[in-house]
C-alpha positions in Angstrom: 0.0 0.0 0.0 2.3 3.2 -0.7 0.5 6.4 0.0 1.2 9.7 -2.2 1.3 11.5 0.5 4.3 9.0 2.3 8.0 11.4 2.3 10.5 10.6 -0.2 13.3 9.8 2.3 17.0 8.1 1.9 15.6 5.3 3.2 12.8 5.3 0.4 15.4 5.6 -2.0 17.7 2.8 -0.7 14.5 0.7 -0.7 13.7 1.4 -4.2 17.2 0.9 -5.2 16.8 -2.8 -4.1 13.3 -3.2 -5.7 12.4 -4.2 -2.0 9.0 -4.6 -1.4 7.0 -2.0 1.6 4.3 -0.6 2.7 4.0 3.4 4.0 2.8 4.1 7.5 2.1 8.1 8.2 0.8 8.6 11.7 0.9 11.6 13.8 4.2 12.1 15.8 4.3 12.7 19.1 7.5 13.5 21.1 9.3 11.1 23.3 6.3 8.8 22.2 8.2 6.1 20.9 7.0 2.6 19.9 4.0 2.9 22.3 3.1 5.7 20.4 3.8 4.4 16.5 2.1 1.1 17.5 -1.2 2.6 19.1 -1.2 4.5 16.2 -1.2 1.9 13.4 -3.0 -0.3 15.3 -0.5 -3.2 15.5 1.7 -4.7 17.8 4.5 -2.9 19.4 7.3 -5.7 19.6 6.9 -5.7 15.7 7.5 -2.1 15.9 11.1 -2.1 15.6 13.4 0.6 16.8 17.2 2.1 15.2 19.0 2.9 17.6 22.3 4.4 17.3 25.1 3.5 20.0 28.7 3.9 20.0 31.2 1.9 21.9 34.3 2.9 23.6 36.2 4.1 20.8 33.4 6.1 19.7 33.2 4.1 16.7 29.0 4.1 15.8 26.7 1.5 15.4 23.0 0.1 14.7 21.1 -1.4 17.3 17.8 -2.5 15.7 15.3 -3.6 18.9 11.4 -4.9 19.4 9.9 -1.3 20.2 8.4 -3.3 23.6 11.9 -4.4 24.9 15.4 -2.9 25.8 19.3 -3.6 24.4 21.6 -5.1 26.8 24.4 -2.8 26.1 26.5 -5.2 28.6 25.8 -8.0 26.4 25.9 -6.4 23.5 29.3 -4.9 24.6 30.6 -8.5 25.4 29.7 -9.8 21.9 31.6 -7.4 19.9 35.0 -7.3 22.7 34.8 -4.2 23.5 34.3 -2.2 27.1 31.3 -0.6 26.7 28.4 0.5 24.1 26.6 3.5 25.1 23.5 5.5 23.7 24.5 8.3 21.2 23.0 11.7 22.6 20.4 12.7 19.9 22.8 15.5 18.4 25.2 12.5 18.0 22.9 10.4 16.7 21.5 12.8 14.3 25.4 13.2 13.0 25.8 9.6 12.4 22.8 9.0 10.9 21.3 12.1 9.6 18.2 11.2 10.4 16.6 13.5 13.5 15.6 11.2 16.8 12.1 9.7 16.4 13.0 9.4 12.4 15.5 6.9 12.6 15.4 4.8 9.8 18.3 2.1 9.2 18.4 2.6 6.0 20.4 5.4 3.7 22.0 6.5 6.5 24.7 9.3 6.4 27.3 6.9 7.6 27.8 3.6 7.4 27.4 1.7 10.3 27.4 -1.5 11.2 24.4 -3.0 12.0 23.2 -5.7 14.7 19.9 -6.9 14.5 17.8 -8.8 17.4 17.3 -11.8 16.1 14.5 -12.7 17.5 12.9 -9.9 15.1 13.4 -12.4 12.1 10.8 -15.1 13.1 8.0 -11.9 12.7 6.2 -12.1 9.6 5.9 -8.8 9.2 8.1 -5.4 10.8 7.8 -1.9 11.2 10.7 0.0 10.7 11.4 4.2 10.3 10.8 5.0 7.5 13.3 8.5 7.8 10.8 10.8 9.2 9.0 11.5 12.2 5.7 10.4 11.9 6.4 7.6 9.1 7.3 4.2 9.7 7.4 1.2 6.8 5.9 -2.2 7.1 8.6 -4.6 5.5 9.6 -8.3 6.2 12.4 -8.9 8.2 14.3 -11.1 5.3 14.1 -7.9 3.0 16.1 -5.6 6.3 18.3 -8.7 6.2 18.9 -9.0 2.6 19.7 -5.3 2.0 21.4 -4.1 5.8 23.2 -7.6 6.1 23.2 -6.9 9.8 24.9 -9.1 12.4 22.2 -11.2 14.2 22.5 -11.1 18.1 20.4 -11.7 21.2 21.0 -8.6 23.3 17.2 -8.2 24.9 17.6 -6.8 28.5 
């Protein structure tokens, strides 16, 4: 279902690059809403409601954390996987750097920077995801072999 009035976004255009297959999701934002928020919204599930979160670990280097909206990253564990001493949060001017997406637009794809990209894996055995689609407001309804086959993300199990 794509809507004419859905954004043209770098994420839209990375999707269409790869002839993926999604459908648009405008709702209206509210801030610090979050996943509750996006899910109430559209009416679905919020741990199919998937959040980008951008981290960094000691060295500063930045990263993608993609989450169930209705669930937290363990940075300890996550931290642990990848040998390092510690993953923190980006602040949201960080974030917004890294990605060049604004906080609460997130999407993980066509993002400013390359990044790696580690994706809860328990987020592939949902038929169907919502991700950012760039924009406040806009998320896209995708499957989570398509986020796989274009972000080639490292699978973990980080839930807190």
């Amino acid at each position: 279902m794509k809507d004419s009035k859905a954004p043209v976004t770098a994420a839209i255009r990375v999707l269409r690059q790869h002839q993926a297959e999604w459908s648009d999701h405008l709702y209206d934002y509210e801030e610090k809403g979050g996943t509750a928020v996006s899910s109430r919204e559209l009416g679905v599930d919020e741990h199919a409601v998937i959040k980008t979160l951008i981290m960094e670990d000691d060295a500063k280097r930045p990263l993608i954390v993609l989450m169930h909206g209705d669930r937290e990253v363990s940075t300890k564990n996550l931290a642990r996987h990848l040998g390092v001493k510690g993953i923190t949060p980006c602040t949201p001017e960080v974030a917004n750097r890294h990605s060049g997406y604004m906080v609460g637009g997130t999407s993980p794809f066509g993002t400013k920077r390359a990044m790696p990209v580690y994706l809860q894996q328990s987020i592939c055995a949902l038929p169907q995801i919502y991700l950012n689609g760039g924009k406040r407001g806009y998320l896209i309804g995708i499957s989570p072999q398509a986020v796989v086959a274009i972000l080639k993300p490292e699978l973990v199990d980080v839930m807190a």
